[in-house]
KOLPADO-16907 format. One record per residue (C-alpha): chain; residue in one letter; z, y, x; residue number from 0. Coordinates in nm, 4 decimals. Layout:
N
ch;aa;c3;c2;c1;i
A;a;Z;Y;X;NUM;
...
//
This chain:
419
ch;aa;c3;c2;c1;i
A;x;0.8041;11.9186;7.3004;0;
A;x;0.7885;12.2483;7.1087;1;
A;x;0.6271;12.0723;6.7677;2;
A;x;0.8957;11.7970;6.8145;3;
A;x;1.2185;12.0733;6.8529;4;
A;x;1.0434;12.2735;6.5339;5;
A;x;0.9822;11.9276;6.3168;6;
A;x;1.3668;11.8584;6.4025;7;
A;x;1.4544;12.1728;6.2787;8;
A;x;1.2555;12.2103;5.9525;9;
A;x;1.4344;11.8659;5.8869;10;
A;x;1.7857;11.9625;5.9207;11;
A;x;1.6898;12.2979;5.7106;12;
A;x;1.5408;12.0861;5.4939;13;
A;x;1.9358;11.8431;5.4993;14;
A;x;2.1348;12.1694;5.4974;15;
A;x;2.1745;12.2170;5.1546;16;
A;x;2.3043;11.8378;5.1090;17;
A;x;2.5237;11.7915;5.4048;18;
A;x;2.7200;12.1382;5.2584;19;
A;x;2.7220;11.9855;4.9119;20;
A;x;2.8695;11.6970;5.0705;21;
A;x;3.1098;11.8512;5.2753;22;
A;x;3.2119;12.0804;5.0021;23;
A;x;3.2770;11.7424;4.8205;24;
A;x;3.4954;11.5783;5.0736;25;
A;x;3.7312;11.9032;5.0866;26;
A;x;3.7548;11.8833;4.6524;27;
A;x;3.8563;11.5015;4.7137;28;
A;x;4.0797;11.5567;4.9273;29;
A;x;4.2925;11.8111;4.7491;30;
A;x;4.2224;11.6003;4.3981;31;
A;x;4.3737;11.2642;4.5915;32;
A;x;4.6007;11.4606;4.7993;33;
A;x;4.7749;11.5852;4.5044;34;
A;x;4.8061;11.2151;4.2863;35;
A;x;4.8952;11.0822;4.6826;36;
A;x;5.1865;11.3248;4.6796;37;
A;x;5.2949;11.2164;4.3103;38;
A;x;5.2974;10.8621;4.4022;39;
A;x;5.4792;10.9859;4.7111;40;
A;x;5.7289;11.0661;4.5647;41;
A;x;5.7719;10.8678;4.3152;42;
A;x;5.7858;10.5402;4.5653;43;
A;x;6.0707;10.6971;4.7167;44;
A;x;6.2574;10.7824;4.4081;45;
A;x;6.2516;10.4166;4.2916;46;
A;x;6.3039;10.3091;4.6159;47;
A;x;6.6611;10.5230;4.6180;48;
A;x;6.7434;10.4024;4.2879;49;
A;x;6.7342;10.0705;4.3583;50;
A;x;6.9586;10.1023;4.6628;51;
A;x;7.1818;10.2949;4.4463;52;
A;x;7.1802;10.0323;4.1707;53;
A;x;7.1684;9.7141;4.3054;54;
A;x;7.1279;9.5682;3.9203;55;
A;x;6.7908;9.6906;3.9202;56;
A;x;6.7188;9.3962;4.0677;57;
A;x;6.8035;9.1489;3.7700;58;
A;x;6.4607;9.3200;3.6062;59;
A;x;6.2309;9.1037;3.8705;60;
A;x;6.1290;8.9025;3.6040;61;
A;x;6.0710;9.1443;3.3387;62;
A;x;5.9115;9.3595;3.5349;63;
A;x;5.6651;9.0998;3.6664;64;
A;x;5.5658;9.0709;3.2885;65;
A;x;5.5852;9.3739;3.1880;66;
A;x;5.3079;9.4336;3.4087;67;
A;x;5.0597;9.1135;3.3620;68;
A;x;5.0630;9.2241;2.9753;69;
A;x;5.0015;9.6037;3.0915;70;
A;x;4.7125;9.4779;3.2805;71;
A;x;4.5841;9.2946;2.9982;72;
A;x;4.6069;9.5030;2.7548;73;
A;x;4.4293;9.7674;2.9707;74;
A;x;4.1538;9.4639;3.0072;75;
A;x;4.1869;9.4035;3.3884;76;
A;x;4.3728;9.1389;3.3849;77;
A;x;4.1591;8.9984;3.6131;78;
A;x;4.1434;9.2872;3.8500;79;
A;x;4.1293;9.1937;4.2070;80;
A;x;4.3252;9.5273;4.3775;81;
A;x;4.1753;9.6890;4.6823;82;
A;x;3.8691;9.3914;4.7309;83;
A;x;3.7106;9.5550;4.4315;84;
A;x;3.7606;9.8942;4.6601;85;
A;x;3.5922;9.7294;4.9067;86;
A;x;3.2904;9.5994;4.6926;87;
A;x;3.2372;9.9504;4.5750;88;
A;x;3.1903;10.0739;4.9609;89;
A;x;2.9448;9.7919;5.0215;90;
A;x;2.7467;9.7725;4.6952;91;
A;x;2.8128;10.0540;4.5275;92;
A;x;2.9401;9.8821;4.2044;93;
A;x;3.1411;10.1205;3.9544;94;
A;x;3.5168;10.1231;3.9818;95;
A;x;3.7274;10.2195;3.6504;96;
A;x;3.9331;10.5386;3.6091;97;
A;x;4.2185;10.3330;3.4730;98;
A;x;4.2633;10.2050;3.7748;99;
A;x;4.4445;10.4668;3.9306;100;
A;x;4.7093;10.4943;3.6527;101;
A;x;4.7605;10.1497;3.6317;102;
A;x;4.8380;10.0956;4.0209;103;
A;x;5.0376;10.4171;4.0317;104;
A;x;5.2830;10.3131;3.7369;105;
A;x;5.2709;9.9412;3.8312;106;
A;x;5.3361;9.9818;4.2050;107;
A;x;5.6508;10.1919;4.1237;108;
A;x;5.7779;9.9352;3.9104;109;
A;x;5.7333;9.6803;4.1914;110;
A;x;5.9384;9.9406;4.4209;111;
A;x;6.1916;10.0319;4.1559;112;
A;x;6.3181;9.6684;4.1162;113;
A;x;6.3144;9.5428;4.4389;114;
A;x;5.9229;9.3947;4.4870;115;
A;x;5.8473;9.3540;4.8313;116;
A;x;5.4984;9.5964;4.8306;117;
A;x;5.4115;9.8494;5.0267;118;
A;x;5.2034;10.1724;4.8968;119;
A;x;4.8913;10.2330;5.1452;120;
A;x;4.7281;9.9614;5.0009;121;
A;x;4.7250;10.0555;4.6631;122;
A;x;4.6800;10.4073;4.7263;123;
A;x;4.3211;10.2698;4.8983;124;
A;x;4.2656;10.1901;4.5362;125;
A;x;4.4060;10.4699;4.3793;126;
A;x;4.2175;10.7047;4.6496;127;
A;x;3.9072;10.5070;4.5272;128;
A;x;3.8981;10.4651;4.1868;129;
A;x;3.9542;10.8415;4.1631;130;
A;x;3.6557;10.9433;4.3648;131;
A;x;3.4329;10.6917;4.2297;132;
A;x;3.4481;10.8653;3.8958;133;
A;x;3.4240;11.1926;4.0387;134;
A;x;3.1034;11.1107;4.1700;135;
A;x;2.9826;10.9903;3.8728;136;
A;x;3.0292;11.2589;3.7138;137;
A;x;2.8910;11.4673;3.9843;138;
A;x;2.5730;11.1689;3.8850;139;
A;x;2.5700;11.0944;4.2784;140;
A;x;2.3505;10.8494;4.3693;141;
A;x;2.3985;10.5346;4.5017;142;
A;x;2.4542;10.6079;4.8798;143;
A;x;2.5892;10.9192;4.8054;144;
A;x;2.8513;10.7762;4.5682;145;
A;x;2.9602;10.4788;4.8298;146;
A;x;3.0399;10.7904;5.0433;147;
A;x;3.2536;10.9123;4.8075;148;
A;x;3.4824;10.6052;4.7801;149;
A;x;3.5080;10.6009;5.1572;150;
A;x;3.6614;10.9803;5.1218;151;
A;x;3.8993;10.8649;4.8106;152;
A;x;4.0270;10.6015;5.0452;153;
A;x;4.0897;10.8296;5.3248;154;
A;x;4.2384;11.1186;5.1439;155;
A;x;4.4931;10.8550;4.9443;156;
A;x;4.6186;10.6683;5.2688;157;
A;x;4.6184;10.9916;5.5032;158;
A;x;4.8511;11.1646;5.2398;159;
A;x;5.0664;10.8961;5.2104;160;
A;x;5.0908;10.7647;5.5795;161;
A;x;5.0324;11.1152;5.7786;162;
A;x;4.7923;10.9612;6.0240;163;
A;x;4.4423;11.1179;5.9424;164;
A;x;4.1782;10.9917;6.1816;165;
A;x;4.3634;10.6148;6.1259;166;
A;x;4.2611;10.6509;5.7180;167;
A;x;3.9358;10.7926;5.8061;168;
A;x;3.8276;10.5205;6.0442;169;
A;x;3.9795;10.2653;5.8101;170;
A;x;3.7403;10.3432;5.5429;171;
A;x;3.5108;10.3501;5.7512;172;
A;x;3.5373;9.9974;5.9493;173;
A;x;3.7754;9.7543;5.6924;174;
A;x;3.4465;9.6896;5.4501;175;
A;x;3.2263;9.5317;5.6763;176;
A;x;3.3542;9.3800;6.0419;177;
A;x;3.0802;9.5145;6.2800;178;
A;x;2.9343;9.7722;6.1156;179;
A;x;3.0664;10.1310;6.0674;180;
A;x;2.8984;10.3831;5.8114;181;
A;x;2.8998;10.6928;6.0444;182;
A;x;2.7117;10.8618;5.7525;183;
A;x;3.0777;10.9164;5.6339;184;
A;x;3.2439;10.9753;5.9144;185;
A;x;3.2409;11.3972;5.8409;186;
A;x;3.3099;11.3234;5.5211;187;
A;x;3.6428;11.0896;5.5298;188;
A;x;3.7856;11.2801;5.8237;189;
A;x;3.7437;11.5976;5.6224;190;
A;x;3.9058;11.4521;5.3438;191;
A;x;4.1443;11.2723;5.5100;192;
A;x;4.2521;11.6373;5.6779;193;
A;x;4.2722;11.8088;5.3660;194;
A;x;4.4689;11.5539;5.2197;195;
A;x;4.7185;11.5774;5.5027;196;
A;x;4.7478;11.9395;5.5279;197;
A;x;4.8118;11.9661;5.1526;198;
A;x;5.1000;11.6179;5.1414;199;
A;x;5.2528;11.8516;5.4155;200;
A;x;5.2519;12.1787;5.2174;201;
A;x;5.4093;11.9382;4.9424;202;
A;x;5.6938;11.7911;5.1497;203;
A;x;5.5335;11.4971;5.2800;204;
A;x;5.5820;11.4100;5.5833;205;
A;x;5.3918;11.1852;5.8777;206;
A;x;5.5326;10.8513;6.0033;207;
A;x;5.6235;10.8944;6.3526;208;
A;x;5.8038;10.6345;6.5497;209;
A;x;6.0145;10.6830;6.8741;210;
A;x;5.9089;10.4050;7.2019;211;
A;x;6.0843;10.4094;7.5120;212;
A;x;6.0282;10.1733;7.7975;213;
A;x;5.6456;10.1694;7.8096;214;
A;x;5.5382;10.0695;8.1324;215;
A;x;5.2901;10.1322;8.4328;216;
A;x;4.9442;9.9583;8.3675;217;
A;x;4.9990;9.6769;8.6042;218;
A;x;4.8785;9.3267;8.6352;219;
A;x;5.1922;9.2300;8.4798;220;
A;x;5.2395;9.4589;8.1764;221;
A;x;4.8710;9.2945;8.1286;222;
A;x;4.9769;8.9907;8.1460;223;
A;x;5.2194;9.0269;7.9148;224;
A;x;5.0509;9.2401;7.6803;225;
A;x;4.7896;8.9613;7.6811;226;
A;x;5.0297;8.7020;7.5253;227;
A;x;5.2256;8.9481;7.3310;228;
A;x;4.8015;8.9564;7.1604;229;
A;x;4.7383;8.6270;7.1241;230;
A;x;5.1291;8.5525;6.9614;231;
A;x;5.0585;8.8515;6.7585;232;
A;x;4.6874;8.6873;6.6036;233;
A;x;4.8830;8.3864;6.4963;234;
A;x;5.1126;8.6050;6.3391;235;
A;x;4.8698;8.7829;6.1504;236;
A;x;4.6996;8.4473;6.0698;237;
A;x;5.0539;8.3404;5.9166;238;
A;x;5.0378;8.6649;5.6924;239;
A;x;4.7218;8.6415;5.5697;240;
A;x;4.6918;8.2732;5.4966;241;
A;x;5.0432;8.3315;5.3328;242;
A;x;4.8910;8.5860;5.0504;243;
A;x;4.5950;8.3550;5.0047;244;
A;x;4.8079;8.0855;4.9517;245;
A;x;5.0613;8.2019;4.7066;246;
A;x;4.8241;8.2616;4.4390;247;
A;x;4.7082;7.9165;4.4179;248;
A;x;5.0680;7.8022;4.4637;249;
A;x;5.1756;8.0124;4.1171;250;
A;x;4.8145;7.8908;3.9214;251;
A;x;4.9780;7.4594;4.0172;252;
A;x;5.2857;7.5684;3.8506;253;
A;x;5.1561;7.7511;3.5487;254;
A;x;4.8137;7.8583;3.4157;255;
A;x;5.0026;8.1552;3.2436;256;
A;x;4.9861;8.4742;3.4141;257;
A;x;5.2985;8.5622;3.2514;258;
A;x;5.4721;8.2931;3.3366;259;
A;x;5.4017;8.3833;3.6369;260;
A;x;5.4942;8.6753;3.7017;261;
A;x;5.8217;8.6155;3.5157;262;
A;x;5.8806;8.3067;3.7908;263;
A;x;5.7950;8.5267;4.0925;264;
A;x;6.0527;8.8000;4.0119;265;
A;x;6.3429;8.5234;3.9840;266;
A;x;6.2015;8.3826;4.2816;267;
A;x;6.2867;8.7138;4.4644;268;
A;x;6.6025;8.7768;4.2886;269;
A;x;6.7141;8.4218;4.4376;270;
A;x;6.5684;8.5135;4.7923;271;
A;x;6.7346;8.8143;4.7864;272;
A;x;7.0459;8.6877;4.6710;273;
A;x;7.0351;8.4327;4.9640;274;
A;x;6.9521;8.6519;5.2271;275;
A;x;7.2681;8.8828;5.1195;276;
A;x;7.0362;9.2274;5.1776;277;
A;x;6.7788;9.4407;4.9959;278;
A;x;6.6277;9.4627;5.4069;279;
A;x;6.2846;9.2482;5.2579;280;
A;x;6.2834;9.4245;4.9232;281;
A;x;6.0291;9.6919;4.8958;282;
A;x;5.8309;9.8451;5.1554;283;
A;x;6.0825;9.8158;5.4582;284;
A;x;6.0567;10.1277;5.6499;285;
A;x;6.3988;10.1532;5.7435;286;
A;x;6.4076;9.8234;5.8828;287;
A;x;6.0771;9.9269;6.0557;288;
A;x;6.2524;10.2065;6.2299;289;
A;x;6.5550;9.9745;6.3196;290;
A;x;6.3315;9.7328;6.4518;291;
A;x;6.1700;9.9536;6.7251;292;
A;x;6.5355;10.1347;6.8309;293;
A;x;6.7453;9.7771;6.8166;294;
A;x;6.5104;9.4807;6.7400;295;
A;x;6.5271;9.2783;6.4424;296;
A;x;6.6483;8.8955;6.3272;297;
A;x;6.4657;8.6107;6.4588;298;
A;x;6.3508;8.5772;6.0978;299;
A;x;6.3094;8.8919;5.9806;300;
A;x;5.9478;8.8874;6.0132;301;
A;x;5.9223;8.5511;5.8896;302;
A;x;6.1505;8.6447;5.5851;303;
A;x;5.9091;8.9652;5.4891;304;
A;x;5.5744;8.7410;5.4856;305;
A;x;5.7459;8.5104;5.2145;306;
A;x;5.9080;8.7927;4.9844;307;
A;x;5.5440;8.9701;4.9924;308;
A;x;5.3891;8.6505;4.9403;309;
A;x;5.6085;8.5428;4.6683;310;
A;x;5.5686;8.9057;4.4935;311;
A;x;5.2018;8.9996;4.5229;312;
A;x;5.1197;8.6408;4.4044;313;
A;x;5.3224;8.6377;4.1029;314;
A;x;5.1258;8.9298;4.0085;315;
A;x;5.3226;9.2306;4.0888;316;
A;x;5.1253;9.5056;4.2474;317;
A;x;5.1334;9.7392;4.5641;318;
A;x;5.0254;9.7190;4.8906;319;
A;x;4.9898;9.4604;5.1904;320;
A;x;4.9598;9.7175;5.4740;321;
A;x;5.3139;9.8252;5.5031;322;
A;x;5.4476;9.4972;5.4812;323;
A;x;5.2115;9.4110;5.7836;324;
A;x;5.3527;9.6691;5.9747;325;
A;x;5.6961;9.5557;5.9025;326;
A;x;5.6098;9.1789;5.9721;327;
A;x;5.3969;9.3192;6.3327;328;
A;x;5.7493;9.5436;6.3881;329;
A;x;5.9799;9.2760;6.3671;330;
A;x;5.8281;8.9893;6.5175;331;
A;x;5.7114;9.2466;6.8170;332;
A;x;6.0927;9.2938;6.8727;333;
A;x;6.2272;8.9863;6.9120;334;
A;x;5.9195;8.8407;7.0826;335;
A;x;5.8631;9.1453;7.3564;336;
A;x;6.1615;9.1161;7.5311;337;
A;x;6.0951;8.7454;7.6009;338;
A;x;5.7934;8.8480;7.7863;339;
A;x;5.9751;9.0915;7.9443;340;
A;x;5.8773;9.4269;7.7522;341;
A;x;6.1598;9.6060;7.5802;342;
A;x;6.2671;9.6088;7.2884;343;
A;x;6.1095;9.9354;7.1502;344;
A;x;5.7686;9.8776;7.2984;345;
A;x;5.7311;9.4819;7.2006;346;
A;x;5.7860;9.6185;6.8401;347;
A;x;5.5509;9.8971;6.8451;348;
A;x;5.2855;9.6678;7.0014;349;
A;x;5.3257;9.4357;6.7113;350;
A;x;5.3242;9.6564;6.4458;351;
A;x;4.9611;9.7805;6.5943;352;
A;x;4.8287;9.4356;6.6753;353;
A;x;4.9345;9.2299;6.3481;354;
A;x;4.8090;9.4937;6.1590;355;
A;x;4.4726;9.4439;6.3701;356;
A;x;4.4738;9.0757;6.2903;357;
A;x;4.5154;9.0760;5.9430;358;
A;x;4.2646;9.3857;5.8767;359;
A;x;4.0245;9.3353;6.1626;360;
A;x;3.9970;9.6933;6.2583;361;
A;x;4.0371;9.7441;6.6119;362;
A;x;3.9564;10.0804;6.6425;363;
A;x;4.1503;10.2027;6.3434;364;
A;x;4.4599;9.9875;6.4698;365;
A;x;4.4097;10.2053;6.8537;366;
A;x;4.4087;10.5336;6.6446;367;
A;x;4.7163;10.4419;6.4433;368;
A;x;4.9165;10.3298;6.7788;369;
A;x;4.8412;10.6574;6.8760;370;
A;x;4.9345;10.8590;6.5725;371;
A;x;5.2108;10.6821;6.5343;372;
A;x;5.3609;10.6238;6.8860;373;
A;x;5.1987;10.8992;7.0875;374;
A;x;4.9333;10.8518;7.4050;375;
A;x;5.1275;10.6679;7.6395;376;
A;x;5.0748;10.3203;7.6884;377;
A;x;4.6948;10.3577;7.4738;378;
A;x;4.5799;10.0955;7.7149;379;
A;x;4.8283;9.8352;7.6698;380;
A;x;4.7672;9.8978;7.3083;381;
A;x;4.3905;9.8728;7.3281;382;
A;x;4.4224;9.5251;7.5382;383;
A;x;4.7001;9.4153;7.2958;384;
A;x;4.5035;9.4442;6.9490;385;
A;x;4.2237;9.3420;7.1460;386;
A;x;4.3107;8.9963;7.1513;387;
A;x;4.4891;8.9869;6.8264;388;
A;x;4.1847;9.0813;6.6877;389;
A;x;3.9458;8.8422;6.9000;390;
A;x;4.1921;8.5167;6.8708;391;
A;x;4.2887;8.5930;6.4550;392;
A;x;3.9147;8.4338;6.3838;393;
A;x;3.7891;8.5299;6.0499;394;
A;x;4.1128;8.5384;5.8636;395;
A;x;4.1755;8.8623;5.7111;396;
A;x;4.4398;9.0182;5.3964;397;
A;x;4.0849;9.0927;5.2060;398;
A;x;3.8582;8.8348;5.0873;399;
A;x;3.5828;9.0565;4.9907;400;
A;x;3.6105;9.2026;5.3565;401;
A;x;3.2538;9.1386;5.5332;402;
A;x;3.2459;8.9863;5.8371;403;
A;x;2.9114;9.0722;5.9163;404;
A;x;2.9251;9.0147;6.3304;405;
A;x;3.0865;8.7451;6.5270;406;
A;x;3.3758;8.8240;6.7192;407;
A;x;3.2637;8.5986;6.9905;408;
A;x;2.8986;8.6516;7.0238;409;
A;x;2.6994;8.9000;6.9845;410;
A;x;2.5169;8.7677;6.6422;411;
A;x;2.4852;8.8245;6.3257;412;
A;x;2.7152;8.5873;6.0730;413;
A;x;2.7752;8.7320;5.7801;414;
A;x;3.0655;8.5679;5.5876;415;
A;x;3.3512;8.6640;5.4023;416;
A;x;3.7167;8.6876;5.5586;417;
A;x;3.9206;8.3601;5.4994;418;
//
């Protein structure tokens, strides 16, 4: 017993000096990321008020679409594949490029400024990333050390932006590979992550917090109807997903030309948008996110936001998907709650948390956001609820180079890609 407690303890002597150096690491990235997160911040939400404040903005959809295919190309990553490539890096440790993080900052605020429908968590995952990626090369990490890194990046980058730091840590964490969670980084990405949100806070940013009333008593009822709420919620989030996959190929029928397409998406979206008579689907959405949970939404709404993001991020604008899930999870959660009974406010909170499970199959990271973004009460329902949104969504998923590396109805190995 003695020889064993002294061999343990010449062995984390001997890990000291690297777990510091690591930790030490994860505070730098945070503060690096923190402080481009806060930037892009800000910026997002400057465009964002332009727009509203000149409506014409709008009539440069389809310029803008082009005007960022060509910047793309000429930047030679054209054929960039957004936040899977983030994903890739986790899992195989291949090299992300610096220009990255320019090129989704700029690009992703000219999706916002002219009405795009985008959000801004997912590309800060690959802004967060590409940053840290080349910070650890040229810290000449090695390989494990380095897929550690990008883990942080993506924490620090989505806990600045959202305010919700154990959600971005355990997101990093669990979105690369369904069934398998690197706890190597979990001291790493939450320190990051918490740096990054003390710092966004010091800056002015602050976190997303939504307002639920009517939560109920755990009873065989609210189970009940939690348990549907799940299971409407999964097809839902099978809708979204299929949706981006979709669009894509849609565009490529219609024209080979990137351009082209592009330029087509953005009048696509200036015609939605006309015909829907609101800028409520253009951009990110928050507001109608908040609206949603206090007075419900359309029937459509939710519908409505799945096509405008399908019809922007397949032209070839850029941003992210995750906000727009949250919006379609929100609205949908609203109207379909108080069917079931539930009110209004809780339906929609239960969406936005199980939708978002669905499409990113990350249970645990879609408990911890319910409760940074709702508070503790009701955890249960909200556990049972993305529970079977994440069980009856199958293998669909927003990221095609997302892992799905256990079954969700066995316990064995599969080891497939997300659909």
């Amino acid at each position: 017993m003695l020889n064993h407690l002294k061999s343990h303890g010449q062995t984390t002597l001997r890990l000291l000096p690297t777990l510091l150096r690591r930790f030490a690491t994860s505070v730098a990235v945070g503060v690096l990321i923190s402080l481009v997160g806060v930037a892009f911040h800000h910026s997002i939400d400057l465009a964002t008020r332009l727009r509203l404040a000149h409506p014409a903005l709008l009539l440069f959809l389809p310029i803008a679409g082009a005007a960022i295919v060509l910047l793309y190309r000429v930047c030679g990553m054209e054929r960039d594949r957004g936040t899977n490539l983030v994903l890739v890096a986790v899992r195989s440790a291949q090299p992300l490029r610096l220009r990255t993080a320019p090129l989704i900052f700029l690009s992703t605020v000219t999706t916002h400024l002219v009405g795009g429908s985008a959000g801004r968590e997912g590309a800060a995952l690959q802004l967060g990333g590409s940053i840290a990626d080349t910070l650890g090369t040229g810290l000449r990490l090695n390989e494990k050390e380095q897929r550690v890194m990008v883990m942080c990046g993506m924490s620090a980058a989505f806990s600045a932006l959202f305010g919700t730091p154990l959600t971005a840590a355990l997101f990093a964490m669990e979105v690369t590979s369904v069934g398998v969670l690197y706890y190597a980084a979990l001291v790493p990405c939450l320190l990051s992550s918490l740096t990054a949100l003390g710092i966004a806070r010091l800056l002015g940013v602050h976190a997303e917090q939504y307002a639920v009333t009517g939560i109920p008593e755990l009873t065989a009822l609210s189970m009940t109807q939690v348990v549907v709420l799940g299971g409407l919620c999964a097809v839902v989030s099978v809708l979204f997903c299929k949706a981006m996959h979709t669009a894509p190929h849609l565009y490529e029928r219609v024209t080979k030309k990137p351009v082209l397409r592009a330029v087509l998406g953005g009048c696509l979206v200036l015609g939605l948008t006309a015909l829907v008579g609101s800028q409520n689907y253009n951009g990110a959405g928050g507001h109608v996110i908040t609206a949603a949970l206090a007075d419900g939404a359309r029937p459509e709404a939710f519908l409505l936001k799945i096509l405008f993001t399908a019809v922007t991020l397949g032209a070839g604008f850029r941003g992210g998907e995750i906000v727009p899930v949250l919006f379609t999870g929100a609205a949908f959660g609203s109207v379909a709650g108080p069917l079931l009974g539930l009110t209004t406010s809780f339906g929609g909170a239960l969406g936005m948390a199980a939708v978002f499970c669905g499409a990113t199959n990350c249970p645990i990271s879609s408990l911890l956001l319910a409760y940074e973004l709702f508070g503790g009460q009701g955890l249960a329902l909200f556990a049972l609820c993305c529970g079977i949104s994440y069980t009856l969504s199958g293998y669909s998923g927003l990221y095609s180079e997302q892992k799905i590396v256990y079954s969700k109805f066995a316990p064995e190995w599969i080891d497939k890609n997300a659909e």
